[in-house]
MARSE-647843 format. One record per residue (C-alpha): residue number from 1; residue in three letters; x, y, z. Coordinates in steps of 0.5 Angstrom, whole numbers, plus 500, padded with zeros to 3 digits. Example, Ala and Ser with C-alpha at 12.3 -4.5 7.8 and 13.67 -1.06 7.14 Angstrom:
// MARSE-647843
     k     r    c1    c2    c3
     1   Ala   525   491   516
     2   Ser   527   498   514
END
This chain:
// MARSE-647843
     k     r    c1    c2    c3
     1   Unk   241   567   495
     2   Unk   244   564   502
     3   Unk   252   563   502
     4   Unk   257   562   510
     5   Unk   262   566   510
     6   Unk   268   566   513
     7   Unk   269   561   519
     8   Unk   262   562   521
     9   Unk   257   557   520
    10   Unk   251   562   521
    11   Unk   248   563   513
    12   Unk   247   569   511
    13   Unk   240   571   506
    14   Unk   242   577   501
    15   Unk   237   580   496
    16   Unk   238   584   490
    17   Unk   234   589   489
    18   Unk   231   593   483
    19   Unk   225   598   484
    20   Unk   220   600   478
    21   Unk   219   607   477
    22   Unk   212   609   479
    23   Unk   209   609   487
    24   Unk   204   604   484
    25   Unk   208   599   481
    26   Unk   214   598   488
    27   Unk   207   597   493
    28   Unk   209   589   490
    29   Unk   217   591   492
    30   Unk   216   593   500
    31   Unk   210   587   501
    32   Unk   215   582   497
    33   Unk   221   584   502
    34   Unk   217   585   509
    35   Unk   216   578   507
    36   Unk   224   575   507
    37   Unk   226   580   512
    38   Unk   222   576   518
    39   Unk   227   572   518
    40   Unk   233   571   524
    41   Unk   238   569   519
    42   Unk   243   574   517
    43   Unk   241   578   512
    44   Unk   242   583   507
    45   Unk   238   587   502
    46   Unk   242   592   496
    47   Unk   241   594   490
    48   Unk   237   600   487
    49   Unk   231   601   490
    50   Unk   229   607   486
    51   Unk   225   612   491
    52   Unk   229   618   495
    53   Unk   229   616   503
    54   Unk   228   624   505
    55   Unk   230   631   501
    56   Unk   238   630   502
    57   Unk   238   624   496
    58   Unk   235   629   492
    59   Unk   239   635   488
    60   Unk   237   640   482
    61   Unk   229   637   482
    62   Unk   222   638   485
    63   Unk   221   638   491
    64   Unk   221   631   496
    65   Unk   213   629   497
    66   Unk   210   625   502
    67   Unk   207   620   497
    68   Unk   214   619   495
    69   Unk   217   617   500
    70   Unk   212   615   506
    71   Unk   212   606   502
    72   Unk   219   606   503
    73   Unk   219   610   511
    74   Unk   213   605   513
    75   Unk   217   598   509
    76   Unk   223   601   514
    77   Unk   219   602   520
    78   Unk   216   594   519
    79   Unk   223   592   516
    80   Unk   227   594   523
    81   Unk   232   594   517
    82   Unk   239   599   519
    83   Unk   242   602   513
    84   Unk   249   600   512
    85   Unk   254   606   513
    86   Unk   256   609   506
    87   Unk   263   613   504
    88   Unk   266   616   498
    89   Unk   260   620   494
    90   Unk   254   622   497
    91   Unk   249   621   490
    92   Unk   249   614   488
    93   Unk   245   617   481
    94   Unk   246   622   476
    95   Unk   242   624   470
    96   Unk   249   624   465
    97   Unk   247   632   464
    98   Unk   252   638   466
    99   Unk   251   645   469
   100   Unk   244   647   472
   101   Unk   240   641   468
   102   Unk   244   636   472
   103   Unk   241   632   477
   104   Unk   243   627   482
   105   Unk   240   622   487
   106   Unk   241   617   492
   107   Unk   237   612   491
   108   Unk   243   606   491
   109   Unk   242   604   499
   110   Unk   245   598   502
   111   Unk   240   596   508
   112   Unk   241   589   514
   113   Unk   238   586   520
   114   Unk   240   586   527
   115   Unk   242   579   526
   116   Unk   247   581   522
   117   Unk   250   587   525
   118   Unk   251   583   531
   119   Unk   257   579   527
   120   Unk   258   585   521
   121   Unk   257   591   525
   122   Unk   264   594   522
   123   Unk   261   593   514
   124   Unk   261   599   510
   125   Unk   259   601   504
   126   Unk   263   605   499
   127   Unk   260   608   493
   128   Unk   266   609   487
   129   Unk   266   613   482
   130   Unk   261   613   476
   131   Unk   264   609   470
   132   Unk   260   607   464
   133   Unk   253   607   467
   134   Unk   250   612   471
   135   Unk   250   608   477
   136   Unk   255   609   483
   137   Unk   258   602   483
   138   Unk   259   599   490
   139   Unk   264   596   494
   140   Unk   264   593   501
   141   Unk   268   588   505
   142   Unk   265   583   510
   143   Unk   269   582   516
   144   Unk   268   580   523
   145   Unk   267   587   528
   146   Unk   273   588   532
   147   Unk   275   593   536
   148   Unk   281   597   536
   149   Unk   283   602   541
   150   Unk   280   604   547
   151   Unk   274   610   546
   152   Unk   274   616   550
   153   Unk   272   617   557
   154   Unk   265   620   557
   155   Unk   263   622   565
   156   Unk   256   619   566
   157   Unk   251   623   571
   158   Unk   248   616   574
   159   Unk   255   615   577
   160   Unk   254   620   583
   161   Unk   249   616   586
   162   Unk   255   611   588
   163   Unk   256   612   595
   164   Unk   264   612   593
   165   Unk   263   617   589
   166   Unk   265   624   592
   167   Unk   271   619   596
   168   Unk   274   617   590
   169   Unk   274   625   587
   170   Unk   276   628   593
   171   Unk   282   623   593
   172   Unk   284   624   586
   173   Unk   283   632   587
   174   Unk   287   632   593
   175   Unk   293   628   592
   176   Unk   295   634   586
   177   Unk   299   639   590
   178   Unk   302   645   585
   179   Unk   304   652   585
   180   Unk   301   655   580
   181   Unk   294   655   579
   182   Unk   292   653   572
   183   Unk   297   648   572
   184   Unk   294   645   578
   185   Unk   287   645   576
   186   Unk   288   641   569
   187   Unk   292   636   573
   188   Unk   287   636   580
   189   Unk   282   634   573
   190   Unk   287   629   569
   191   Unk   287   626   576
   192   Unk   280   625   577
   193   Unk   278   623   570
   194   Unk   283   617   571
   195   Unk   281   614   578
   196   Unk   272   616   575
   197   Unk   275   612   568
   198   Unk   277   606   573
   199   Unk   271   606   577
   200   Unk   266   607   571
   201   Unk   270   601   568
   202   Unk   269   596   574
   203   Unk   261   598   575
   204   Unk   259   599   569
   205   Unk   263   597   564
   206   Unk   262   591   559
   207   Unk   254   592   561
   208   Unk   252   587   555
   209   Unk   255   581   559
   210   Unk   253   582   565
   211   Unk   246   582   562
   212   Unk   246   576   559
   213   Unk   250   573   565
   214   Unk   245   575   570
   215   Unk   240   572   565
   216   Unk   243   566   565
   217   Unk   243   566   572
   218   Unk   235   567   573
   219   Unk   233   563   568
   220   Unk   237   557   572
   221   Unk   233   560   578
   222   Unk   227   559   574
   223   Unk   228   552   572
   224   Unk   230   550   579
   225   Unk   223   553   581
   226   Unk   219   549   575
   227   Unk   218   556   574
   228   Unk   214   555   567
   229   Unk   208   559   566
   230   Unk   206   561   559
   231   Unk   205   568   561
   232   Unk   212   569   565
   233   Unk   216   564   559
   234   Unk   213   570   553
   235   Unk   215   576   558
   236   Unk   222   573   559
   237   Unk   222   571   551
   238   Unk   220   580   550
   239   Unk   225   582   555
   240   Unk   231   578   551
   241   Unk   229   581   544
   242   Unk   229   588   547
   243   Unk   236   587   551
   244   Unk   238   585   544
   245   Unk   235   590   540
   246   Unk   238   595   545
   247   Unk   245   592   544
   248   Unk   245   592   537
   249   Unk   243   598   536
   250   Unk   248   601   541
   251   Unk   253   597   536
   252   Unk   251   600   530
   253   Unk   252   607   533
   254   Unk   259   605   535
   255   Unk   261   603   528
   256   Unk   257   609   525
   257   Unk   262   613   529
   258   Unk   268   610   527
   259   Unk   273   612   521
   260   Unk   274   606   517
   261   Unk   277   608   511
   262   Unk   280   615   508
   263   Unk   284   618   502
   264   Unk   290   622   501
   265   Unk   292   628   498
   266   Unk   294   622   492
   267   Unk   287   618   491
   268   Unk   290   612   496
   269   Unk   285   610   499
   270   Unk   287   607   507
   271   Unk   284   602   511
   272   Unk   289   600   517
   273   Unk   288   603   524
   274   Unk   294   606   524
   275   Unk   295   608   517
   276   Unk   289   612   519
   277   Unk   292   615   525
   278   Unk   298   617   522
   279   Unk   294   620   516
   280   Unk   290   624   520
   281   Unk   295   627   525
   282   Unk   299   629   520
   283   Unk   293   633   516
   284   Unk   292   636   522
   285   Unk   299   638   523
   286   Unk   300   641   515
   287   Unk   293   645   518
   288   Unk   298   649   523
   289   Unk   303   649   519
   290   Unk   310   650   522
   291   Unk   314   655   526
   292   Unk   316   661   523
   293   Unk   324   662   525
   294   Unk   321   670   525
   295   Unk   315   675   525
   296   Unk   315   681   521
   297   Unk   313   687   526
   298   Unk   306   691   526
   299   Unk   305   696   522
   300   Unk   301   701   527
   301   Unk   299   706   522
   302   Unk   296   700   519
   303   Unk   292   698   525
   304   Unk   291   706   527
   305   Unk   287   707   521
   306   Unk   282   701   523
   307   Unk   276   700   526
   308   Unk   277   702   535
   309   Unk   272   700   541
   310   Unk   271   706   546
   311   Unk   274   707   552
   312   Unk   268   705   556
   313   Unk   268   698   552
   314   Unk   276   698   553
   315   Unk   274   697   561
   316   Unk   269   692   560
   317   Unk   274   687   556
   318   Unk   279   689   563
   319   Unk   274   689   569
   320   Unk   275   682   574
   321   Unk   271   677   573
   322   Unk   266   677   580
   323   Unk   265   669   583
   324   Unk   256   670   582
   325   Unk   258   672   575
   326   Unk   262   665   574
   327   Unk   257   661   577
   328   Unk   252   664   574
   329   Unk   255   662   567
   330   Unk   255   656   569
   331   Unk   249   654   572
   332   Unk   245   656   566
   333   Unk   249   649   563
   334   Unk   246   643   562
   335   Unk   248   637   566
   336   Unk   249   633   560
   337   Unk   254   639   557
   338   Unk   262   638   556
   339   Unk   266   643   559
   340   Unk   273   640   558
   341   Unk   276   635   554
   342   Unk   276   631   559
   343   Unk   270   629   558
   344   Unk   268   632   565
   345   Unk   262   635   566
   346   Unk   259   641   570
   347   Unk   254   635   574
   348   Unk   261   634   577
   349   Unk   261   642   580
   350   Unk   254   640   583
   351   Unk   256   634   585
   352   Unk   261   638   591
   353   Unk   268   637   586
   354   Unk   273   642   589
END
């Protein structure tokens, strides 16, 4: 089935899908499909595909075989086909039994191609309650990718190699001046994310356009040069389809790790970013709860009669803590490892921040 959606003149390609129920009988199903999905169109394949991915889409069965499963994982493998991201139930398929005899699978799956998630890749899949059938209905809604708010600031370590690297970190640390030490240290690193998240933003932000900007530019080189060989025009034309490939996937992650949708406490289900938001902080703050206007006191008989560390144990816990023992600590971190919330890593203490 073809049909444009929206304002895009793009033509989007779908296929229903209905997987028999033997190995031998879907072999036809993933040839069948390897065959459509080669197209550059967007594409989008959903339906019931009768067949497990990996143990986690079966419960209260056998145990997952290879030969159920290794079909479906080479046809994904050929397909480059992503799933979408799903909410709501985990299992899309039940047995209609109770108790221990239930059992429940997922097998109802939502796949697309790169082409799609180049323009879709915000789409999600939500699997609904079973009604009358003993399949989850699926419900999803096809908007444009869009993106809202900023994302965290994530220290990257090729940014040391920068010759204004240690400049720009010894400024942000110097330009803080405080009395009390831990206040210090939090500001002095508050101000170094804020001048990194700049210099991060400026060199390397928006990489994708500049790829296809410097692309650009050298196939114009090219053409100048009558820079046509055959060999050079496949290699360039290879190039393109994994820059492309790459970005996708960078995309698809993104919104894998996005919060689309929640439900409250009431079974409302919420879509807007600030609804989410505020839903959110307001779990979180119902989490904490809310001061008390008074403590009880401690019952010492209580906390006599219990359990007790030894003397020696006592003057481990208030020992000072030595330099080599810090730095010992910390060498034992990966570079790749958050310290703080700010996104800072150790790499930053290796790299001479004060």
């Amino acid at each position: 089935m073809e049909k444009c959606l929206g304002e895009s003149s793009s033509r989007t390609h779908s296929e229903a899908v209905y997987g028999l129920h033997t190995i031998l009988d879907r072999k036809s199903l993933w040839s069948g499909l390897l065959g459509h999905v080669q197209s550059q169109e967007l594409m989008i394949i959903i339906g019931d595909y009768n067949v497990i991915f990996s143990s986690n889409d079966r419960a209260n069965w056998t145990l997952v075989t290879d030969a159920e499963t290794v079909d479906f994982e080479d046809f994904l493998l050929q397909s480059s086909l992503i799933e979408v991201k799903s909410i709501g139930l985990f299992y899309s398929q039940s047995n209609s039994s109770v108790g221990s005899e239930r059992v429940v699978r997922k097998i109802d799956k939502t796949f697309v191609n790169h082409a799609w998630l180049t323009m879709y890749a915000g789409v999600v899949m939500q699997y609904l309650a079973l009604g009358i059938s003993d399949h989850s209905p699926l419900k999803s809604a096809l908007q444009a990718d869009s993106q809202q708010g900023g994302r965290p600031f994530k220290f990257m370590n090729i940014m040391i190699d920068r010759v204004d690297f240690l400049d720009t970190v010894d400024k942000s640390w110097s330009s803080v001046n405080k009395i009390y030490k831990p206040q210090s240290v939090w500001l002095k690193l508050k101000a170094a994310k804020k001048d990194l998240k700049m210099m991060h933003t400026h060199k390397f932000g928006k990489a994708h356009d500049k790829v296809e900007y410097l692309r650009q530019k050298l196939s114009n080189l090219q053409s100048q040069s009558d820079f046509n060989s055959n060999r050079e025009a496949q290699s360039n034309a290879k190039g393109d389809a994994n820059s492309k490939f790459f970005f996708t996937i960078i995309k698809a992650r993104h919104a894998q790790n996005s919060i689309d949708m929640l439900t409250d406490d009431n079974g409302r289900l919420i879509t807007g970013a600030q609804e989410i938001k505020e839903e959110i902080l307001a779990f979180y703050k119902k989490l904490l709860g809310s001061k008390a206007p008074s403590l009880s006191g401690i019952d010492l008989n209580v906390v006599r009669a219990g359990k007790s560390i030894s003397m020696q144990a006592r003057e481990s816990l208030v020992r000072d803590v030595t330099h080599d023992e810090i730095e010992k600590a910390l060498a034992g971190i990966g570079n790749d490892k958050v310290l703080d919330w700010m996104g800072l890593t150790y790499f930053l203490r290796k790299a001479g921040l004060p």
